[in-house]
C-alpha positions in Angstrom: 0.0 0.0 0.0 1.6 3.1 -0.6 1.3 5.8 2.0 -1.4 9.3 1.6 1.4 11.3 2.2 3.3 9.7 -1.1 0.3 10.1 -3.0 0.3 14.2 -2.0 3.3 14.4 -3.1 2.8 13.1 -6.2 -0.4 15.4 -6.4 1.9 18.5 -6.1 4.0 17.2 -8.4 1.7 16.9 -11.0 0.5 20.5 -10.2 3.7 21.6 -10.7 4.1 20.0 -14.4 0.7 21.4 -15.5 1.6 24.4 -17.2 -1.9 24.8 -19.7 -4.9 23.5 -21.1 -5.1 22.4 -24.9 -8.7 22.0 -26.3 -8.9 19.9 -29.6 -5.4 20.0 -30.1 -5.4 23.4 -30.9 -6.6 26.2 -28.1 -4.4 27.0 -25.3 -5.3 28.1 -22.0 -2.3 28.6 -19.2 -4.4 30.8 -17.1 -6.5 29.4 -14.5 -9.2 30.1 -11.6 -7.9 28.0 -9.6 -5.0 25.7 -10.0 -4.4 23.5 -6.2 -3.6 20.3 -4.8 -6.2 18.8 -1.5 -4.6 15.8 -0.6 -4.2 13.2 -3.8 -6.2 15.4 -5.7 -5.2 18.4 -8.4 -7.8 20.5 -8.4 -8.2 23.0 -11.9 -10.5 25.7 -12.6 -11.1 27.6 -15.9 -12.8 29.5 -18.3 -13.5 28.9 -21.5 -14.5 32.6 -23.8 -17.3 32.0 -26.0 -15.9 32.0 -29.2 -12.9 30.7 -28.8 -13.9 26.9 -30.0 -17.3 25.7 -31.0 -17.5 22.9 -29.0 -14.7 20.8 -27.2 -13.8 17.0 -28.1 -10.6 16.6 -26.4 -8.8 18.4 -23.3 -5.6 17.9 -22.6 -3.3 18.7 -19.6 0.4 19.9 -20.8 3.4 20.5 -19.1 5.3 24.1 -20.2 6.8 22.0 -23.1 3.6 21.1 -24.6 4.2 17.2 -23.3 1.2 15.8 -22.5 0.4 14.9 -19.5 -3.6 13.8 -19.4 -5.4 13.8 -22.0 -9.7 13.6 -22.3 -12.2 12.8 -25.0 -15.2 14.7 -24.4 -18.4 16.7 -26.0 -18.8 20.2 -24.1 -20.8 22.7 -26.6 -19.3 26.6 -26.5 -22.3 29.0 -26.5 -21.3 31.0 -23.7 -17.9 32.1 -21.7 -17.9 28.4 -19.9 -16.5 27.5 -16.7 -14.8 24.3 -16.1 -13.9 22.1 -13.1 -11.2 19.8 -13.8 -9.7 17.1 -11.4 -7.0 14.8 -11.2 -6.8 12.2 -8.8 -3.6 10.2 -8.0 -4.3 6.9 -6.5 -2.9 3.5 -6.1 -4.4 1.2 -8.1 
């Protein structure tokens, strides 16, 4: 079993390698709401502007060299500035 405080640490450490959000590949955000670790958790908040991509098919977490470092299929329509909640939970498995 490996210890909580372990799994923290690798939270913050995956904090610290998040450096932006691509959407579809294309659309980078690197400023965020709120960007914090709560035990094995990374907690991410932000906005998407209305305009900025129709809709979103794939997210993707990158460090400040553009390496990925999670990356999501999904289907959020744009029609308005659009807050998002994003979470990354580091568990044993």
């Amino acid at each position: 079993m490996i210890p909580t405080t372990f799994l923290s640490e690798l939270a913050q450490f995956t904090n610290s390698q998040i450096a932006k959000v691509v959407l579809n590949g294309s659309y980078e955000i690197d400023t965020f709401r709120i960007k914090k670790v709560d035990a094995g958790t990374v907690e991410l908040e932000y906005m998407i502007p209305a305009g900025s991509v129709a809709d979103v098919t794939l997210i993707e977490l990158q460090s400040s060299k553009g390496q990925v470092i999670s990356s999501n299929e999904a289907y959020v329509p744009i029609t308005s500035d659009t807050l998002i909640k994003h979470t990354v939970i580091v568990k044993e498995v």
